[in-house]
C-alpha positions in Angstrom: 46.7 7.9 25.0 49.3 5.5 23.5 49.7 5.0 19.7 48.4 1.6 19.5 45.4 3.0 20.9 44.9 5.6 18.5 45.2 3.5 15.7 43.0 1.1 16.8 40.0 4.1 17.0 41.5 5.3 13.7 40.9 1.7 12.0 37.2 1.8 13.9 36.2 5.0 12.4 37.4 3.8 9.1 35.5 0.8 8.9 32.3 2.7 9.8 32.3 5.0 7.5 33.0 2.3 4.7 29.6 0.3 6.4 27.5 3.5 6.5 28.6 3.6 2.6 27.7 0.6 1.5 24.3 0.4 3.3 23.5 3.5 1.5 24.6 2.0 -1.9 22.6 -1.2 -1.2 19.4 -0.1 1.4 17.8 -3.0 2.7 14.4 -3.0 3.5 13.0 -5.7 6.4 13.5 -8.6 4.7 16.0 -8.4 2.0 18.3 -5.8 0.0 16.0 -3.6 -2.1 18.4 -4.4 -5.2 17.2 -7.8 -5.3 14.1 -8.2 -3.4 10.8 -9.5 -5.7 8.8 -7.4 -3.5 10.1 -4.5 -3.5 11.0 -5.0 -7.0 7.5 -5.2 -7.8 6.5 -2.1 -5.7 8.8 -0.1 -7.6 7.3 -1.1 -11.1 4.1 -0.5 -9.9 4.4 2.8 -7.9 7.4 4.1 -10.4 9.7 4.2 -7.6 13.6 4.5 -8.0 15.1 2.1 -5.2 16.2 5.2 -3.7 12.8 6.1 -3.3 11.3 2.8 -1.7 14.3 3.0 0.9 13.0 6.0 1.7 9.7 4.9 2.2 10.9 1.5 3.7 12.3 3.2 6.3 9.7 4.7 8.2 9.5 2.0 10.7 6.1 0.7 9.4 5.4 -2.9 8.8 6.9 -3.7 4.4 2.9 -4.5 3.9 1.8 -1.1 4.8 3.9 0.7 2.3 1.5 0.3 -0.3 -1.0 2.0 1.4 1.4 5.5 1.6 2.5 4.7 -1.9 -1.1 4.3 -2.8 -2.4 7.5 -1.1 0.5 9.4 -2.0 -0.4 8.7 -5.7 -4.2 9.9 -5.5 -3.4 12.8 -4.2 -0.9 13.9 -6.2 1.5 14.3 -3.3 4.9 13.3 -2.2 4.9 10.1 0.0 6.8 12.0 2.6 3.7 14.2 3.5 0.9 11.2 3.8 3.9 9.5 6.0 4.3 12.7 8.3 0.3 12.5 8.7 0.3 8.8 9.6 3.5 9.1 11.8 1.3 11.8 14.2 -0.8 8.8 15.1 -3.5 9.0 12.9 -4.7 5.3 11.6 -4.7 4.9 8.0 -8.4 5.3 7.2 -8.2 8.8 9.3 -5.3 9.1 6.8 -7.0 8.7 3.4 -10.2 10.7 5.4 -7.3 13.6 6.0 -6.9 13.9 2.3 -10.7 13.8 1.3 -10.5 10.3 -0.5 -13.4 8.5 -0.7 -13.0 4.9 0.7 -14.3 2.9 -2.2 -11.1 3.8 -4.5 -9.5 1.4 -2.2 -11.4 -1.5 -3.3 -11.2 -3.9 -6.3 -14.5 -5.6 -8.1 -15.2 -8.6 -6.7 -18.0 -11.1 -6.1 -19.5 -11.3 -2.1 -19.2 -15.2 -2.4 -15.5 -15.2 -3.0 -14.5 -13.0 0.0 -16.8 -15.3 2.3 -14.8 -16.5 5.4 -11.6 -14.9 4.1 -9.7 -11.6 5.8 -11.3 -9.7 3.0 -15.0 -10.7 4.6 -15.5 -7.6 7.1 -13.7 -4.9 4.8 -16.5 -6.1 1.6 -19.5 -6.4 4.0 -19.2 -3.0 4.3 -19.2 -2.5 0.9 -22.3 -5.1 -0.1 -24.3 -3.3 2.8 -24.1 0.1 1.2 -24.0 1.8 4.4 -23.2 5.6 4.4 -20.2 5.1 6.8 -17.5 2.3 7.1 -14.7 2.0 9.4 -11.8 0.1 8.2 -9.2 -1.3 10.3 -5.4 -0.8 9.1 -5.3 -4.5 8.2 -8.4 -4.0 6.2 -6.6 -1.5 4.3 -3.1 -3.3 4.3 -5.4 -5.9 2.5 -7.1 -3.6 0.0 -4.2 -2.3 -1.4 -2.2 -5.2 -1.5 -4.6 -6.8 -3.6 -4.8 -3.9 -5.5 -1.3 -3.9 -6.3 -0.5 -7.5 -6.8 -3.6 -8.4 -8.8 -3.3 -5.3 -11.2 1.2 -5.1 -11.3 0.7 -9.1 -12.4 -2.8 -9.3 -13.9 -3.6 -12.0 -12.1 -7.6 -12.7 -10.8 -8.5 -11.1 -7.3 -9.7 -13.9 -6.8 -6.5 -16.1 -6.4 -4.9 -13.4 -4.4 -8.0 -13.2 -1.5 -7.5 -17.5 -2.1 -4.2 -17.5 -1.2 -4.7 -14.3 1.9 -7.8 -16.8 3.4 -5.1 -19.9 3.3 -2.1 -17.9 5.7 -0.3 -16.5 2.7 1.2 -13.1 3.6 1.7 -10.9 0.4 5.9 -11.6 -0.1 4.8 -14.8 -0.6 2.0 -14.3 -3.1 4.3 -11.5 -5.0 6.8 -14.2 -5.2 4.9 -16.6 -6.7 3.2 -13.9 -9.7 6.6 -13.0 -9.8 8.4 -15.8 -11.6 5.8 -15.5 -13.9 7.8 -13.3 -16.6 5.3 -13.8 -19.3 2.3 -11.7 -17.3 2.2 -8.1 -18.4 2.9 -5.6 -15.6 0.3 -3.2 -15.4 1.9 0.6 -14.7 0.0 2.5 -12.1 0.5 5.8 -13.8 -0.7 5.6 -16.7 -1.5 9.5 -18.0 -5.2 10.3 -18.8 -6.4 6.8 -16.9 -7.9 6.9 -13.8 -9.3 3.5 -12.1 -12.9 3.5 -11.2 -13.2 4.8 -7.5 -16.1 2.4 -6.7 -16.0 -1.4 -7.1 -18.3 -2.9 -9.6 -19.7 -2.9 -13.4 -18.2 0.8 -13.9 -16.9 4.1 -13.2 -19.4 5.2 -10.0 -21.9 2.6 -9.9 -21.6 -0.5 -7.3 -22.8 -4.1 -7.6 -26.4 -4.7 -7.9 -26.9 -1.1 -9.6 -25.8 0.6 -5.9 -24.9 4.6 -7.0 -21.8 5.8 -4.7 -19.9 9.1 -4.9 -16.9 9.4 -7.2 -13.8 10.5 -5.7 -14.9 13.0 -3.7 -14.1 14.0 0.1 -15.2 11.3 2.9 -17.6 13.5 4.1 -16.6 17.1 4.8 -13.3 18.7 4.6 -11.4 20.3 7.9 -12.0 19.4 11.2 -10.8 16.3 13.6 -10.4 12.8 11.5 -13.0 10.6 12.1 -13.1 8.2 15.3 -16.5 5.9 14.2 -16.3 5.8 10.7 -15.6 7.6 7.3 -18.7 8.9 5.4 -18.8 7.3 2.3 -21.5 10.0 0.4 
């Protein structure tokens, strides 16, 4: 093999080392470098995630809008994100997910009126909800949805309301986080907040539903052990 040739691997080598370097300094998640991105940005404020950490996450080949959902698991059960990904990444769908872990699948939801999710993406996941049946079944975008809306409305304090508006008009959630975003004068609401935990049912107050409907605290989603569920997650 000639010099020249040599060199030129040399110089290859060089340069990819020096890339591999940089993309580890400044991860980049599907849409933008997590330094700078608003969305991310606001995922680590609310989750208390170093950008290390959301890299991490990022880069489990899921769709950016489903990293809540980990995050959000992750941090009511106590665990590292890492072992609610390896549980998804065996094929299991979100809601078998969360039913893995024993949550119960009203923690996922936020208070809000049955007229304001009407003919919205929110419509199916809330029926559910409003038609206190003992077991739901919620899609992965139902979920995607959920948390999102946690997250956005509660990191910016903004209505619920605005954010299902804005989901039912074609907005995906980078674009709503971007426009709470700009906003510097909101608060920014810290998910983990010691000694504070957020109802687990939607409605007037910790375990009571709209229209005086009693469900279950946190508890298990019916049962521990066994195979996930394939119709629906017990919500007793």
């Amino acid at each position: 093999m000639s010099r020249k040739i040599i060199l030129i691997w040399v110089g290859l080598a060089f340069w990819s080392c020096a890339f591999a370097v940089r993309a580890q300094e400044h991860p980049r998640g599907a849409h933008g470098d997590v330094e700078t991105d608003s969305y991310y940005a606001g995922l680590e404020n609310y989750f208390r995630l170093t950008k290390s950490d959301l890299a991490d996450n990022l880069g489990h080949g899921a769709a950016e809008e489903e990293v809540p959902v980990a995050l959000f698991i992750a941090r009511r059960t106590g665990l590292d994100p890492d072992s609610v990904w390896s549980v998804h990444d065996s094929g299991l769908t979100w809601m078998q997910v969360a039913w893995h872990f024993k949550l119960n699948p009203w923690i996922f939801y936020t208070p809000l009126p049955q007229k304001t999710v009407e003919k919205t993406p929110y419509e199916k996941a809330y029926g559910l909800y409003f038609s206190r049946k003992d077991k739901v079944n919620l899609s992965d975008a139902d979920l995607v949805n959920l948390v999102n809306l946690k997250f956005i409305s509660e990191q910016y304090n903004c209505p619920p309301e605005e954010v299902v508006r804005s989901r039912a008009d074609g907005k995906s959630f980078r674009e709503i986080n971007d426009r709470y975003w700009g906003r510097k004068d909101i608060p920014q609401w810290d998910v983990d907040i010691p000694g504070m935990n957020p109802s687990p049912t939607p409605g007037a107050g910790p375990g009571t539903g709209r229209q005086g409907h009693h469900h279950r605290g946190e508890g298990g989603m019916g049962g521990g052990g066994g195979s996930p569920p394939s119709g629906g997650a017990d919500s007793n």
